[in-house]
C-alpha positions in Angstrom: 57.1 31.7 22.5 58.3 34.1 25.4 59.1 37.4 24.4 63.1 37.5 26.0 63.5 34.8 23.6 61.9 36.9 20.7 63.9 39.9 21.4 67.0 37.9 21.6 66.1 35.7 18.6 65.7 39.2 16.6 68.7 41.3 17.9 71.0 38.9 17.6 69.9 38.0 13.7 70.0 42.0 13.6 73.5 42.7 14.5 74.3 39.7 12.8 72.4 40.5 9.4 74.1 44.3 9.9 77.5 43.0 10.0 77.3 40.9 6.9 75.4 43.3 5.2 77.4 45.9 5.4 80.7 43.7 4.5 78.6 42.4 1.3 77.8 46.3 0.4 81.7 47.2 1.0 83.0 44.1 -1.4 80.5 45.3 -4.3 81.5 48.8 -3.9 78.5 51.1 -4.3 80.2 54.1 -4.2 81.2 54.1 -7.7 77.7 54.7 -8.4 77.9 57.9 -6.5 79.7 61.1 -7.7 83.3 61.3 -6.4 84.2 62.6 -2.8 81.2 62.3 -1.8 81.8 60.0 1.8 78.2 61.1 3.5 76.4 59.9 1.1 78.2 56.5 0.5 78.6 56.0 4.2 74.8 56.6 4.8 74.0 54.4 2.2 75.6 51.8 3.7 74.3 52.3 7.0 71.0 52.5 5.4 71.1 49.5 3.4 72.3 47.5 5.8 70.0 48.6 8.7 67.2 47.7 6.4 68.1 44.7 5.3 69.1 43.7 8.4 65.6 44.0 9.6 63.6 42.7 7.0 65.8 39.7 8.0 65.0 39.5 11.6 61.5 40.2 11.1 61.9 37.0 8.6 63.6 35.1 10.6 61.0 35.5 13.6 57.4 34.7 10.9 59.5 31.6 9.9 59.6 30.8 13.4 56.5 31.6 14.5 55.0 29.3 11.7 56.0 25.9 13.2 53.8 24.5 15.7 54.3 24.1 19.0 55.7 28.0 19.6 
């Protein structure tokens, strides 16, 4: 498969992945497992959550891909 179509495939599943992730981690609302008034933590748990997640999704994504023939 070419690589622009790769990095494409992957950043756009990223960004996409992020964006629901993050929504998903804002309608459980983690932060009641966190002590009160304390916004870093929350908001870098989200970010951090979601950036990983959104990763491990790409990178899925792309080996799911890459496992039909004819790539």
């Amino acid at each position: 498969m070419n690589e622009y179509i790769i990095y494409l495939i992957f950043w756009s599943v990223f960004i996409l992945g992020f964006f629901i992730t993050f929504r998903i981690l804002q309608a459980i609302e983690i932060e009641k497992y966190f002590k009160s008034y304390r916004l870093f933590e929350i908001n870098a748990a989200y970010l951090i959550i979601s950036i990983l997640t959104s990763y491990m999704l790409a990178k899925f994504i792309l080996e799911t891909i890459s496992l039909f023939p004819g790539n």
